[in-house]
N, C-alpha and C positions, 0 to 999 in steps of 0.2 A: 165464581164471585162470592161465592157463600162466604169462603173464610175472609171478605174483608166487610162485609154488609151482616149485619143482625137486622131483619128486616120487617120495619113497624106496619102500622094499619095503611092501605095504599086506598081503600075503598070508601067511598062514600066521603070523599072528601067533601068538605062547604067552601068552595073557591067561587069568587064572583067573576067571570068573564069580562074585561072590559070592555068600554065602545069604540067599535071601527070609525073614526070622526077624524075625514079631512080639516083642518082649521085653517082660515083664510091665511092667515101666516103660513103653514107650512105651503098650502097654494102657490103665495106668492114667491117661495123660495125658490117652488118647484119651475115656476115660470123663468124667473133669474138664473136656474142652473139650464134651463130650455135653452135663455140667450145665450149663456155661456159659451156654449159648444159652437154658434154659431158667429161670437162674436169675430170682430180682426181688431188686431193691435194696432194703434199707429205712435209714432217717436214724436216724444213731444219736446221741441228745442224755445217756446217763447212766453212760457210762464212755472212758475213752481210746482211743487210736488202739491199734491190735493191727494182727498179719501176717494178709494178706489183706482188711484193709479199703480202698475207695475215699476218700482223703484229700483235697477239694480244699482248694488252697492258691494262697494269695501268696508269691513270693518276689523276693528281689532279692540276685542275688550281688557281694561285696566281695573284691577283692583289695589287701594293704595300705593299708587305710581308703578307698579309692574303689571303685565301682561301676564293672564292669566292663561291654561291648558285648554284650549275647543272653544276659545270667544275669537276665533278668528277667521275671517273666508272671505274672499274675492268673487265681485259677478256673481253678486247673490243677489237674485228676483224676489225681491218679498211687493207682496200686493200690500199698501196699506188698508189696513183698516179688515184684515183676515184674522186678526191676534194670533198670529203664528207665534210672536217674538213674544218676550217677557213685556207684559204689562207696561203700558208709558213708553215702549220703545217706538213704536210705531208713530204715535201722534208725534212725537215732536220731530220726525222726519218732514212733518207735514209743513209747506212756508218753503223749504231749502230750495235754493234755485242748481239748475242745472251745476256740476266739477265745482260742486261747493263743497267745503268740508266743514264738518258736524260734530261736537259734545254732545251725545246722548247720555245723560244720566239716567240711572233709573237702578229699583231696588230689587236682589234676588225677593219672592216669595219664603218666606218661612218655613213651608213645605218642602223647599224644593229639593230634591232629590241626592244632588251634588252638596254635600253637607259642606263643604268647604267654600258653599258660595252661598246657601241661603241664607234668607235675612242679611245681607250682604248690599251694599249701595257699591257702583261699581258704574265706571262713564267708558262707553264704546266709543271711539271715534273712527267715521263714518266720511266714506265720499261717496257724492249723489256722481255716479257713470251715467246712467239713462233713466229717462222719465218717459214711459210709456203707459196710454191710454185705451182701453177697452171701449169699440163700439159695438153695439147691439143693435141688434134687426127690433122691429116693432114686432107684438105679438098682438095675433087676432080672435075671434071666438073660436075657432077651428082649434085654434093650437090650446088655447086656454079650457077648452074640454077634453082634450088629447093629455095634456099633463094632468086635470083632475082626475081623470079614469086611471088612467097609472099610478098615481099617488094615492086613491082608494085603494086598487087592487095591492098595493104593496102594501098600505095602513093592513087591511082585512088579514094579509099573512101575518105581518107584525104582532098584530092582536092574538093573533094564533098561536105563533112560535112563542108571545108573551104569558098567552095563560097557561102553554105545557110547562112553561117553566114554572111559573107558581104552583102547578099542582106538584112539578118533581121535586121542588123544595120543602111543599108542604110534607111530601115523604120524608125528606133527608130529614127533615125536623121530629121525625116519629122516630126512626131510624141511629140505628150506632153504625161508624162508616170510618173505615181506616182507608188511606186512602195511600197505595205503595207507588215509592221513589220515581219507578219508574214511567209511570200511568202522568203522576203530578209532571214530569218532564216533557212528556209529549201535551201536555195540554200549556202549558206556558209559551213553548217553543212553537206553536199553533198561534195562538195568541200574537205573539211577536211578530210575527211572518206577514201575520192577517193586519196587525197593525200598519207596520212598513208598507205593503201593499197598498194599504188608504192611503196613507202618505203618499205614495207614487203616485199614483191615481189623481190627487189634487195638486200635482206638481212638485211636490217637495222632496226634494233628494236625502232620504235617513241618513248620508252620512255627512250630507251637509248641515243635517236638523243637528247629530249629535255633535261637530264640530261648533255649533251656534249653542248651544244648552250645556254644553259639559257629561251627558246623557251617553250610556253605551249600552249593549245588549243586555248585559245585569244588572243594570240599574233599571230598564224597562220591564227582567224580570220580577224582579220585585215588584214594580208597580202591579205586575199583572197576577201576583200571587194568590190574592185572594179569591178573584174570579178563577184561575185554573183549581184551585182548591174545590171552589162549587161547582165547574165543570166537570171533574173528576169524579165527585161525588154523586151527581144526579145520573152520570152514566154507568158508575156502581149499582146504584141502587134501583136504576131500569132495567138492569143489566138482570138483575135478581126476579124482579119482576117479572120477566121473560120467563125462567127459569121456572118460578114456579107455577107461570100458567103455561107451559109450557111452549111458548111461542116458537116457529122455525121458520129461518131464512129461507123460503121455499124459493123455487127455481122463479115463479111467475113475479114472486115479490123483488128477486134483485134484479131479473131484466126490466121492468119498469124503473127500477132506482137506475141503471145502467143508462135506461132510454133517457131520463131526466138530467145525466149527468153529460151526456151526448149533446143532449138540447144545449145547456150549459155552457160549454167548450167550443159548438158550433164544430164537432165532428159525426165521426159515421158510431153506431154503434160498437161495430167490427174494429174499428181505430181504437176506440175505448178498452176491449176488450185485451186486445194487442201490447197496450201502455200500463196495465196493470200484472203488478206483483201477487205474489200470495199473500202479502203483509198487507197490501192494499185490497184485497179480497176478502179476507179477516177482519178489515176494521167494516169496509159496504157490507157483510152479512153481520155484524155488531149492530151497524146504523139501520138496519134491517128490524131486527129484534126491538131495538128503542124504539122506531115509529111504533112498533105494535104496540108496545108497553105502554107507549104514551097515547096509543089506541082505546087500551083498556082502562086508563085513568079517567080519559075523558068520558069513556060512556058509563062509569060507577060514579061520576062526581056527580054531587045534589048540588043542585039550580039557587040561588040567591036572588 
């Protein structure tokens, strides 16, 4: 790593730790995502669309009387009131009664990515197919202390994984750091992946997100440039770290990473080991050497 890191003062850094602090908001998010999982849908045929119902809909977006590229999809579920959509899409879906059709007007963003639409006013027209309503179970102190312990124990790593990276940046910031073609790819295309993934995860199908936005994998890469730029950089510059305290991926340290990632996956050890490559053996004893590195940061930085 040497020849891409010139590598600055890593010790005694003056980084302030933040506070592990549940806030009653994130509580009550956490409770609402609790019902979530346990709600049932029911089809609602004898009043309009309202905030928080599941909406599926046809749409197809117009810019100055033509039909513009990826403003168009069928039996698309958007939940109102999630801002998945562009800004003002949403709400004025709200009032529509059931195989009604819809002008939605409303304005690209300024920012937005697809240069040929933003800052852009542009009207979807929309048919309401289904109005479906989310019911939730009641939550009791059992379960309301069940999600604050979990929502602490996740805050506590959060705060964790948050102050390595303030101390790895306060490096990079000491630090000269080239950062090659190939390293910057895998962190972008990680990025991406992880992204989409969220997406699935909260219901939303990527190709139906980029068919709604105009958005495709290079246009998200760019969004994500900056962050894979800092990603790349702080595992250069851990990477160095390592190196010159010598740290090594010792046998005891990657079967515990092994075991964690077992845990993880909900397989056997044995099955882990089975499913990985030597490429993927190479990056677990990299991520090996970082925790150390970020071992040895923590216990040189001075307290605030």
């Amino acid at each position: 790593m040497g020849e891409y890191v010139k590598l600055g003062e890593y010790k005694g850094l003056k980084i302030k730790k933040p506070e592990a602090v549940v806030t009653e908001e994130e509580l009550q998010e956490g409770i609402r995502s609790r019902q979530r999982k346990f709600a049932t849908s029911v089809e609602i045929t004898d009043r309009p669309v309202k905030e928080g119902d599941v909406a599926t809909i046809d749409f197809a977006g117009y810019l100055d009387g033509e039909q513009f590229e990826g403003g168009t999809d069928t039996d698309y579920p958007l939940e109102i009131g999630s801002n998945t959509f562009i800004p003002g899409f949403e709400d004025q879906l709200i009032g529509a009664e059931l195989g009604q059709d819809i002008d939605v007007n409303v304005t690209f963003p300024e920012d937005y990515p697809a240069e040929d639409l933003a800052g852009k006013a542009v009207v979807f027209k929309c048919k309401i197919k289904q109005i479906s309503e989310q019911q939730y179970p009641e939550v009791g102190e059992t379960v309301r202390k069940e999600v604050l312990d979990s929502l602490q124990m996740f805050k506590n790593r959060e705060v964790e994984d948050q102050y390595e990276g303030m101390l790895a940046d306060a490096v990079v910031a000491k630090s000269e750091v080239t950062v090659p073609d190939d390293m910057y790819e895998r962190e972008v295309t990680d990025l991406v992946n992880r992204w989409k993934a969220t997406l699935q995860m909260n219901g939303i199908n990527p190709d139906q997100y980029y068919s709604m936005t105009g958005m495709n994998d290079e246009r998200v890469k760019e969004h994500f440039h900056d962050q894979a730029m800092e990603r790349a950089k702080s595992r250069l510059v851990l990477e160095e770290i390592a190196a010159v305290e010598h740290l090594e991926a010792t046998q005891p340290a990657i079967e515990m990473y092994l075991s964690q990632m077992a845990i993880e996956y909900g397989l056997s050890v044995e099955q882990v080991k089975e499913a990985l490559t030597k490429d993927h053996m190479d990056a677990i004893e990299s991520d090996v050497r970082i925790r150390k590195a970020l071992q040895v940061l923590k216990s040189n930085a001075v307290s605030e």
